[in-house]
N, C-alpha and C positions, 0 to 999 in steps of 0.2 A: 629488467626488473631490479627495483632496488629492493636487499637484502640485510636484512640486519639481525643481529641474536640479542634476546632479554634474557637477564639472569630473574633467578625466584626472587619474589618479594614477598607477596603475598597478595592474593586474588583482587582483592580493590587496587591497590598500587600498581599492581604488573597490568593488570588492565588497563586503568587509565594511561599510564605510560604507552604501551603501545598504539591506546586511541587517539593522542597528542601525537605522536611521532606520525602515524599513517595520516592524519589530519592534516599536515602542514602545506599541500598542495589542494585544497579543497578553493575554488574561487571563490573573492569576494564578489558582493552581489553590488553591480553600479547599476545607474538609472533607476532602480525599482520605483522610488519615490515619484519620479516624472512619471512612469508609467503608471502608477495608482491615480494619480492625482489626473492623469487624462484621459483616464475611464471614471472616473467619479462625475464626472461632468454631464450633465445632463442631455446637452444635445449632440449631436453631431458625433454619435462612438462609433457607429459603422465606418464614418471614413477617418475617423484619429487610429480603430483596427487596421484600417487598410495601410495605411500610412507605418503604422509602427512595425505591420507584416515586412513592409518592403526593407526597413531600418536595420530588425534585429533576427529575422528569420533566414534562413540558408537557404536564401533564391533568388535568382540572378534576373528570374524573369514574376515582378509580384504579379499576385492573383487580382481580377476586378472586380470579381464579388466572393463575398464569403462562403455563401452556401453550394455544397457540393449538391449537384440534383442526384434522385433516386435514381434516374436512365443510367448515371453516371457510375453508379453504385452498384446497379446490377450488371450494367455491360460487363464490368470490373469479378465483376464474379463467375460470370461468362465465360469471360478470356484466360482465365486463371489457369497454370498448368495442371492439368487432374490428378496428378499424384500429389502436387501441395495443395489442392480442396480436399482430398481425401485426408490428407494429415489434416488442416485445419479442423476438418470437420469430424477427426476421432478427437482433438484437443477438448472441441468443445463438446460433445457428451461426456467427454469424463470433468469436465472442468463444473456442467450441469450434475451431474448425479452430485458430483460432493457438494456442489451449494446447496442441493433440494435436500439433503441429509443434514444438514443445519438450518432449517426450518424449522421452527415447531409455532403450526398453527392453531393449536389446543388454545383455549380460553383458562385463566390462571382463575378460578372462582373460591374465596375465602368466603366462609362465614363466621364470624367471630360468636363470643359466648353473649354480648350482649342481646343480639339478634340481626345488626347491622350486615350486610353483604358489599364486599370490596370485589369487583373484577376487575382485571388486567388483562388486555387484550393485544394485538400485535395489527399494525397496519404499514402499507407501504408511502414513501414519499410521495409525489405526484408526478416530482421531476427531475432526475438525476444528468450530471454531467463527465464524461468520461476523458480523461485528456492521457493521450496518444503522443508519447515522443516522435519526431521525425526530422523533418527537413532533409540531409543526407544519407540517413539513414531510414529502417523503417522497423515499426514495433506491432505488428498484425497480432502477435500475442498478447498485448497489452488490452488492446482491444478487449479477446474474450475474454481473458479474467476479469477486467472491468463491467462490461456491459452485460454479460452473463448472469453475473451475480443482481445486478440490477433488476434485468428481467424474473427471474426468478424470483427475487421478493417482492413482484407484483409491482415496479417502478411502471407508469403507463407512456411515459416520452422519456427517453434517453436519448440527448444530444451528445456528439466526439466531436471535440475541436482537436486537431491535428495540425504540424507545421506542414504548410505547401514545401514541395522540393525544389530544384534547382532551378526547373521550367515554370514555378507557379501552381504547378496540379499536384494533389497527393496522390503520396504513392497508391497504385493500383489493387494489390495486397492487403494492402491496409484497408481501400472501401472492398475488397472483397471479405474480411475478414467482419467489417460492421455491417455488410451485406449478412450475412452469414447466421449471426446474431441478433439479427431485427432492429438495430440502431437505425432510431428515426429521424433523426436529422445530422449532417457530418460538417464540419465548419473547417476551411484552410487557412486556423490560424494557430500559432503556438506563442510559447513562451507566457509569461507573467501577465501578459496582455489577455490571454484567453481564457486563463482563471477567474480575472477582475468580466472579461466579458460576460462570462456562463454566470458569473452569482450577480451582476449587476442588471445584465439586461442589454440591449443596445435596441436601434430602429427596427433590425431582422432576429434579434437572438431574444426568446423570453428566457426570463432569469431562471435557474433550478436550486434544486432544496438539498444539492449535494453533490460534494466534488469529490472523482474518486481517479488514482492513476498516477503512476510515476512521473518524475519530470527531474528538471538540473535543479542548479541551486535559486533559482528568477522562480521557477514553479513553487518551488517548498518555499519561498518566502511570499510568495503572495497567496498559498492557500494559511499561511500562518494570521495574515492582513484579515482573511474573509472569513476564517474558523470563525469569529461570535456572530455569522449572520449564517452559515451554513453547517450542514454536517462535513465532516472531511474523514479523510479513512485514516491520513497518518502525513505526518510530517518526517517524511523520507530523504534521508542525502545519500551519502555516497554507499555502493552496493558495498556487502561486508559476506566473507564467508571463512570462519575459519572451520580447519579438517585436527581433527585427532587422530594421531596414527601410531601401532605400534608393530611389533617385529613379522609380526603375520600380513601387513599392508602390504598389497599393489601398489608401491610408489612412482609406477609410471603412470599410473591410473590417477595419481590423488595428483602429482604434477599438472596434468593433463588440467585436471578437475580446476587447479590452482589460476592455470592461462587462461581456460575459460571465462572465468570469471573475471579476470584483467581487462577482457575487450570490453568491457562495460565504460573503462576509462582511468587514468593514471591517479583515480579518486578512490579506484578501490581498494580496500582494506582485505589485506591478506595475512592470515593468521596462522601459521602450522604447529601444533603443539605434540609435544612426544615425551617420555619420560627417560627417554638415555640419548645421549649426544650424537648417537653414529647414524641413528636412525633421521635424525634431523640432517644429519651430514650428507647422506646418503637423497635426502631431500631434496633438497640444497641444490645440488647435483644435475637432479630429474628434472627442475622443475626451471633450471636456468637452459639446459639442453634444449628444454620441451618449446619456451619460449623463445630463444634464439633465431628460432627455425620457423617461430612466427609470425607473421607482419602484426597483426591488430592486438598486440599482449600488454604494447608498449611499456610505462614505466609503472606499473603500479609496484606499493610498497608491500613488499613480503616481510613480516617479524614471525622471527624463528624463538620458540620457547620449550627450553627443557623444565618440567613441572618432576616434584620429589616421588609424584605418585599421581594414577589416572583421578582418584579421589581428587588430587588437585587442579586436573587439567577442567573437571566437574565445578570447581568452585568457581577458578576462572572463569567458564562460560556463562556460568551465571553473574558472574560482573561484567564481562565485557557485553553479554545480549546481544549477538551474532546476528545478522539477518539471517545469512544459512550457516547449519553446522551439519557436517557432516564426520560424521563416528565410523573410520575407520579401522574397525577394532573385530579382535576373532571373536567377541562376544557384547556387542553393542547395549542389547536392552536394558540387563541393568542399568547400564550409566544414563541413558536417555530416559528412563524414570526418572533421576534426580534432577533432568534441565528444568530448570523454572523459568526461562527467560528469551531463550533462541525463539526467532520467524518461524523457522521451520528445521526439524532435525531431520537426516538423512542417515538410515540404517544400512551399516557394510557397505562394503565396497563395490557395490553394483551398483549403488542408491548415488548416480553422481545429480548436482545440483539442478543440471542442465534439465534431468527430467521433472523436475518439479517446473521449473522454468518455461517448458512448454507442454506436456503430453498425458503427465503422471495424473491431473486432476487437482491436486493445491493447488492453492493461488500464489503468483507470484509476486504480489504487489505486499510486501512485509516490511515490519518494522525495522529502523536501525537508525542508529548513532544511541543505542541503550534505550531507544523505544519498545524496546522487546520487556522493557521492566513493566509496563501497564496495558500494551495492547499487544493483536493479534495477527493474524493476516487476513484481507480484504474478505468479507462475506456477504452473504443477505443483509447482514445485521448493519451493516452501515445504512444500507438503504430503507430504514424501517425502523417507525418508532412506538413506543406504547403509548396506551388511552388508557387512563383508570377510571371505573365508573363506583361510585358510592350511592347505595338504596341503605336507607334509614328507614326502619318500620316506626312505627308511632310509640313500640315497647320501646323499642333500640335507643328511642330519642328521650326515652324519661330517667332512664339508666346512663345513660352518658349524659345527658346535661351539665348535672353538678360539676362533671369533674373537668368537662370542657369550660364552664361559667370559673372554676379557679384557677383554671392554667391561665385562661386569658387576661383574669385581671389580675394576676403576679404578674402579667406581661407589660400593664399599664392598656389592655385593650378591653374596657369594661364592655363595649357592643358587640363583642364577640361572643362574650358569654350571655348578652341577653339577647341575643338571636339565636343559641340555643337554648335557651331556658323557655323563651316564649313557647316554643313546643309543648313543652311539660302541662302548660295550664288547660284546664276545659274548654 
């Protein structure tokens, strides 16, 4: 783990400094532009997918068709060892109640003074798409936060494109985890190629009305390419979790907290913030022990900061927009009022990331690289958008005319105002 200390600056400065320093290992992104440009193409994308599967995806043996069958999906669910369905399947009720708690299917019904009536109403997409890290590894969690959320606001086809593993076949887990959750089509393909597949369309894959789901840096650039044709939930790179600690912390616990987050990949951003130096020293310590002793921790960058005062380790996280923060402090709340900015905050030191990450019910699919300054973490809401309906009584239309007939032609559009004006007459 590499290790470094920032002195105070001041919360915009000391942020960006350490988000340029943790950045400098983040891969650049090659091919993408081949790979767009031969899914743009109209014919032939099922086997330019097959082709590019075998190219860029981590397996030794490609797959010869895309689609994963449902026999395949439930055998897979089947075979599963029953204490990991049993965990899966507490993940996803609690990952369900919190999405169904961020619903609200109420109708928004205004009536203004003139007589006019505005409703706002809420509806779901038609057809969402979920993408699933894999190939050597496997992300069954990713799964239910993605397609969960989907289902619940009423998405009626949810396809997952996933990388095939080493053999060609996705992992087992994974179709038992989209078994699980009603995912109705699963596809063995990954990388930038299967974003452009999902919103483009191919011979077997119909296009969807929204991409949701973690990925490397190929993924977050090509949902960036498709954002003005789809919804997308966030443009996500490298995981981020800084911890606040001060003399009352379990620092074998926040160390802990610290590696876990490492195995994400030598991309992650590791932040420890304290307000006197022994305590970070003390850190330091924990947290190099903890990962020593681990194999998958490997090199991500730890930046160590001592802040003048908790108030400022508060300002900081609101400039730097942590994917996770976690406030390990003897009295947490207050200061978790003041975040305006973090994915998700994690109260005391029981609150490690991990459970947010798979069991606690949030979602784990949040913002970062300072994406936490305008959005949220993954919900209903991604998959679902408003209708507004406008009724104009025949009063509503003689009372607004006028002043619709003058905005329009200050605007240079005189036929706007006289397509409301004709109302007015007998």
């Amino acid at each position: 783990m590499r290790v470094r200390r920032f002195g105070w600056k001041n919360p915009t400065a000391t942020a960006k400094d350490v988000r340029v320093w943790a950045l400098e290992t983040w891969p650049a992104v090659e091919n993408i532009d081949e790979i767009h440009e031969a899914m743009k193409r109209p014919e032939g994308r099922d086997e330019t997918l097959l082709e590019l599967t075998g190219r860029f995806d981590a397996t030794e043996v490609p797959p010869t068709t895309l689609a994963v069958s449902g026999d395949q999906r439930s055998e897979a669910l089947s075979n599963i060892d029953p204490a990991l369905r049993q965990s899966l399947e507490l993940a996803a009720t609690n990952i369900k109640t919190v999405a169904e708690a961020q619903l609200d299917r109420a109708l928004n019904v205004v009536t203004l003074p003139e007589g006019q009536q505005v409703t706002t109403r809420e509806v779901p997409l038609d057809a969402a798409g979920v993408y699933a890290p894999g190939g050597r590894a496997a992300y069954p969690s990713s799964v239910l936060m993605c397609a969960i959320p989907a289902r619940v606001a009423g998405v009626e086809r949810i396809a997952l494109a996933t990388p095939p593993g080493p053999t060609g076949v996705v992992n087992p887990v994974v179709l038992a985890a989209a078994e699980l959750c009603g995912v109705d089509e699963v596809y063995a393909i990954g990388g930038a190629q299967a974003i452009f597949a999902l919103v483009y369309g191919t011979e077997s894959i119909a296009p969807v009305n929204a991409i949701a789901g973690p990925g490397n840096a190929w993924v977050r650039e090509a949902k960036a390419r498709v954002a003005p044709f789809v919804a997308i939930d966030s443009l996500a790179g490298p995981s981020e979790l800084m911890v606040v600690v001060d003399a009352s912390s379990n620092l074998e616990w926040t160390a802990l907290d610290l590696c876990a987050q490492a195995e994400h990949g030598n991309e992650t951003t590791l932040l420890a913030v304290a307000t006197d130096d022994e305590t970070l020293m003390r850190l330091e310590i924990e947290t190099k022990r903890a990962a020593a002793s681990r194999s998958g921790v490997g090199d991500s960058p730890l930046a160590l900061l001592r802040v003048p005062s908790l108030g400022a380790a508060i300002d900081v996280t609101n400039a730097f927009a942590p994917e996770h923060l976690e406030l390990h402090l003897e009295d947490p709340r207050p200061f978790a009022e003041s975040v305006r900015t973090a994915g998700c905050v994690f109260l005391g030191g029981n609150s490690a990331t991990a459970f947010g990450d798979y069991a606690a019910g949030s979602n784990h699919v949040l913002p970062t690289s300072t994406a936490g300054r305008f959005s949220g973490p993954l919900g209903p809401h991604v998959f679902r958008r408003k209708i507004s309906t406008v009724e104009v009584t025949a009063e509503a239309a003689a009372k607004l005319a006028p002043h619709v007939d003058r905005i329009a032609r200050a605007e240079g559009f005189p036929v706007h105002g006289e397509s409301a004006m004709i109302r007015t007459k007998p």
